[in-house]
C-alpha positions as CSV (number, residue, x, y, z in Angstrom):
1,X,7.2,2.2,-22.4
2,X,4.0,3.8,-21.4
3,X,1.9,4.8,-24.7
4,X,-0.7,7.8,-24.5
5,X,-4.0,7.3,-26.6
6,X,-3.4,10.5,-29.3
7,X,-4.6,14.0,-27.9
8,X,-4.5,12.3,-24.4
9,X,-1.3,13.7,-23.0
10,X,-1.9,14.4,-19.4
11,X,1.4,17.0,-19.0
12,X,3.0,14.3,-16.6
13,X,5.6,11.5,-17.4
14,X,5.3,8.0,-15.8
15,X,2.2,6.9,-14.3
16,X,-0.5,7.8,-12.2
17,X,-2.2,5.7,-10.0
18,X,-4.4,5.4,-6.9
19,X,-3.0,3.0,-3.9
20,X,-5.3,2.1,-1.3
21,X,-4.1,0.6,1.4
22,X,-5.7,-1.0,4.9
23,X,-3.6,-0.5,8.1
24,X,-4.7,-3.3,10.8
25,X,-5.0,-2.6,14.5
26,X,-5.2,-4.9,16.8
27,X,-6.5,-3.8,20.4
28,X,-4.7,-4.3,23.7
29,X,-6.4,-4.6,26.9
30,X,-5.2,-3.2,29.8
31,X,-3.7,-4.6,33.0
32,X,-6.6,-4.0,35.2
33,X,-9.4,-0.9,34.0
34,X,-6.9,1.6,32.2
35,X,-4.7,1.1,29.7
36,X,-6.6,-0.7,27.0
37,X,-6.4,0.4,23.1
38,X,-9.3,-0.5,21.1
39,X,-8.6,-1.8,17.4
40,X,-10.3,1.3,15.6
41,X,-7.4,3.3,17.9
42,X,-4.8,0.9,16.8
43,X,-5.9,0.9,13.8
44,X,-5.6,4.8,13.6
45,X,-2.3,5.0,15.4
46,X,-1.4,2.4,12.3
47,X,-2.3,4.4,10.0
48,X,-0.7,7.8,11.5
49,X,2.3,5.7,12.1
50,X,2.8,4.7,8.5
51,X,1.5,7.9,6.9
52,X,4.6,9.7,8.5
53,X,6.8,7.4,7.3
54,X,5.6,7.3,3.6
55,X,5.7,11.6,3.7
56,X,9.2,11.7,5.6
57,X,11.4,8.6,4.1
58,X,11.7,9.0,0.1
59,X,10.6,6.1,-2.1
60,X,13.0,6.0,-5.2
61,X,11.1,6.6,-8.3
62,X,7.6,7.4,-6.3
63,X,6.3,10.5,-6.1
64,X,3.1,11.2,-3.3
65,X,0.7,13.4,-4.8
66,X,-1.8,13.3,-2.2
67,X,-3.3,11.6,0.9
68,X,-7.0,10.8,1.6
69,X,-7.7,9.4,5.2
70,X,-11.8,10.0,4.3
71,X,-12.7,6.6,4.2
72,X,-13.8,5.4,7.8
73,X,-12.4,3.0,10.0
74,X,-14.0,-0.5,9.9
75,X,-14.2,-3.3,12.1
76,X,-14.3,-7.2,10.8
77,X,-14.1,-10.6,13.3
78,X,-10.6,-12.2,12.7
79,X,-11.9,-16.2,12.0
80,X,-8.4,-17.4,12.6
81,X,-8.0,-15.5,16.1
82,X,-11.3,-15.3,17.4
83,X,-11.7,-11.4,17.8
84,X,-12.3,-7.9,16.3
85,X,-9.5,-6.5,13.8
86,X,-9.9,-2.8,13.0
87,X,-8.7,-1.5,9.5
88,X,-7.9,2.2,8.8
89,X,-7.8,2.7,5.3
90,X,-5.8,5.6,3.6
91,X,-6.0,5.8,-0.5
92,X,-2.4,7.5,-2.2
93,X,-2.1,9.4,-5.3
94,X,1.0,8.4,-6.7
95,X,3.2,9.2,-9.7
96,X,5.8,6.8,-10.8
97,X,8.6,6.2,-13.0
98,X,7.7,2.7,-13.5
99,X,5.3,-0.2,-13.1
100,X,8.1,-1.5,-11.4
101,X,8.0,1.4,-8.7
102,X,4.1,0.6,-8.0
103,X,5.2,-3.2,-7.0
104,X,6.6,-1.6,-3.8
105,X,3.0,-1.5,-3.1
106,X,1.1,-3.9,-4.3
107,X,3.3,-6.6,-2.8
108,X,2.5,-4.8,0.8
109,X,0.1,-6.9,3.5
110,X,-1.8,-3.7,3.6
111,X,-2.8,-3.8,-0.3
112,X,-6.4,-3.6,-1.0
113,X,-6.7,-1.9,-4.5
114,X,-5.1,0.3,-7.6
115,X,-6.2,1.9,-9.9
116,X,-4.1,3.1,-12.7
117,X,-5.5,6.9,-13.7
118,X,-2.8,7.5,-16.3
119,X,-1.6,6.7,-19.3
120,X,-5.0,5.1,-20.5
121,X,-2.9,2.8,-22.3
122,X,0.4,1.1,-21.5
123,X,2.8,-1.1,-24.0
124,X,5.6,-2.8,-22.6
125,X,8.7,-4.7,-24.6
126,X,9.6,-8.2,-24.1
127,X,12.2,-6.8,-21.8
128,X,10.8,-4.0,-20.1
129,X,7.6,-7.2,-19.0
130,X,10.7,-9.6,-17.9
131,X,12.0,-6.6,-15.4
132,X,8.3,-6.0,-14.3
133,X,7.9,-9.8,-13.4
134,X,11.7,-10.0,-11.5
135,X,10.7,-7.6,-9.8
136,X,7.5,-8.7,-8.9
137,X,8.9,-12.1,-7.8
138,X,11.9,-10.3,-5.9
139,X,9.2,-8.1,-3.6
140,X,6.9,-11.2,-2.5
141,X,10.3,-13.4,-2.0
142,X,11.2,-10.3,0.8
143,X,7.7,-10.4,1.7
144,X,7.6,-14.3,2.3
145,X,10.9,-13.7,3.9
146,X,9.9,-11.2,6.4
147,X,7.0,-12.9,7.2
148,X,8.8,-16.0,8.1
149,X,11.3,-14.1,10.9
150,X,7.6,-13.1,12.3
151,X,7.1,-16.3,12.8
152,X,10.2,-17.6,14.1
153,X,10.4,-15.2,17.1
């Protein structure tokens, strides 16, 4: 149950939040001088790839309220690998029925950050906290899951 401070209604139901989330690229050289793709273009191409998706395939009980691709592209050296691993960040708007609805996010390898804009306040019942936790548990299980057949190819 979200609770609104009093004189604080904000016109919508649910709740509002900012997602951001990082898309990695990975660059490819080529075979001999052509063909390469640098990480910031992977990166991009990431990020173009997955911004598609999230306008054109329907998230039940998420509503997209607006995209911002202004933050720039950045570059970091992958310790693990041994080379450059671009990000393209892209921060949502989002309206959703539930904090439930937001875990579909937040349990992503892309993650970086939310911020909740509205309600200023949220109360949950004993029951409504247990669904938010299962379902918590249920999208990092898929994610642990997934992760695994990566690694078993």
């Amino acid at each position: 149950m979200a609770v609104l401070q009093p004189g604080e209604g904000n016109g919508d139901k649910g709740i509002r939040a900012k997602v951001r989330l990082d898309f990695k690229g990975v660059g490819k050289s080529g075979r001999f001088l052509f063909g390469g793709k640098t990480t910031e273009k992977a990166a991009e191409e990431a990020r173009e790839h997955q911004i598609t998706m999230l306008r054109n395939v329907p998230i039940q009980g998420i509503q997209i309220n607006d995209l911002d691709l202004s933050t720039d592209i950045y570059t970091i050296k992958d310790e693990f690998e041994n080379h450059d691993v671009s990000y393209a960040p892209v921060i949502l708007d989002v309206s959703a029925d539930t904090l439930e609805d937001l875990v579909r996010f937040i349990a992503r390898e892309d993650f970086r950050k939310i911020e909740i804009i509205s309600p200023p306040t949220i109360s949950l019942y004993r029951t409504e906290m247990e669904r938010l936790l299962f379902s918590v548990a249920r999208e990092f299980k898929n994610m642990r899951e997934s992760l695994e057949r990566k690694l078993n190819k």
